[in-house]
C-alpha positions as CSV (number, residue, x, y, z in Angstrom):
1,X,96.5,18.3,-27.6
2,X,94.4,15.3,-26.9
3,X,91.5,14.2,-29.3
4,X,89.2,11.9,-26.8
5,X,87.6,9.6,-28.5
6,X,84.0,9.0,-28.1
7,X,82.5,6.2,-25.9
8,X,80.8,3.5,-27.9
9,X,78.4,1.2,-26.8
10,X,77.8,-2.2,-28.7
11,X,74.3,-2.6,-28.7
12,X,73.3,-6.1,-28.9
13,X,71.5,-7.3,-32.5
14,X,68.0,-8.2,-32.7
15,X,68.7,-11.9,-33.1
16,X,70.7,-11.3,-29.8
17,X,67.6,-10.5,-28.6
18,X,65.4,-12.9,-29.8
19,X,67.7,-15.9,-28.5
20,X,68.3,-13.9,-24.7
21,X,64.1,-13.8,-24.9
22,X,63.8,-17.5,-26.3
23,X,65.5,-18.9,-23.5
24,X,64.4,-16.7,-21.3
25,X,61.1,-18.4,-21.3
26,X,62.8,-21.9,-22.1
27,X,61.5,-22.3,-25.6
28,X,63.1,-24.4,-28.4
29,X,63.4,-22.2,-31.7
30,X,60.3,-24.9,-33.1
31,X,58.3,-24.0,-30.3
32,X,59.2,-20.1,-30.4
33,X,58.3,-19.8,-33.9
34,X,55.2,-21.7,-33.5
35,X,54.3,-19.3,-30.7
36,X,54.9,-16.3,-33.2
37,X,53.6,-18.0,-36.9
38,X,57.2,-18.4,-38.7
39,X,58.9,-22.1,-39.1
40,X,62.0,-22.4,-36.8
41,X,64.2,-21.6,-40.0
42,X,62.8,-18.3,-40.1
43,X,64.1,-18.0,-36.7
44,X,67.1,-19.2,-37.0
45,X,68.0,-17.0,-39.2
46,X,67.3,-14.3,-37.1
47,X,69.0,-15.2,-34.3
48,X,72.5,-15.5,-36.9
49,X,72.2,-12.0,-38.2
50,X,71.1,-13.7,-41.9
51,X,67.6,-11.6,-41.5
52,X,65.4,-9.4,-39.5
53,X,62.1,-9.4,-39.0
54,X,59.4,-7.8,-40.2
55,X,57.4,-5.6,-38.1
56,X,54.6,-7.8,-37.8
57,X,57.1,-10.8,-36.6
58,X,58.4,-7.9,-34.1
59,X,54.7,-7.0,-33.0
60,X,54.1,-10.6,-32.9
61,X,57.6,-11.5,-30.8
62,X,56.6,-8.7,-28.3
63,X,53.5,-10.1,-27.2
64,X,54.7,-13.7,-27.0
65,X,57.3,-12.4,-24.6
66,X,55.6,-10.1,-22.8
67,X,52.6,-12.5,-22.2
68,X,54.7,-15.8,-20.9
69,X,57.6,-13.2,-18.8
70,X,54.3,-12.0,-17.1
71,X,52.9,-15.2,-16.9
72,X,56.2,-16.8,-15.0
């Protein structure tokens, strides 16, 4: 008897995210978190896995992208 294993999928990390996005629309992490209201620490940090942000930051980050990938 075989035990199949289930499939897993790696989902990618919100800080994968945030840098795909970032350079997406060619931003510098200064300039992204201008964009958004956090110093570029804040998203550096992020993008390493050392925090997550807030829903307001995600709100915030979802609007920025949405706006400029429209705007391209």
């Amino acid at each position: 008897m075989t035990i199949k294993k289930p499939l897993v999928v790696k989902q990618p990390t919100i800080g994968q995210l945030i840098r795909e996005l970032r350079g997406l629309l060619g931003l510098t992490q200064e300039q992204f978190a201008a964009h958004i209201g956090v110093v570029w620490i804040t998203v550096n940090r992020w993008e390493n896995g050392r925090a997550n942000p807030s829903p307001l930051a995600m709100e915030k980050i979802g609007q920025t992208g949405g706006d400029r990938v429209r705007n391209c």
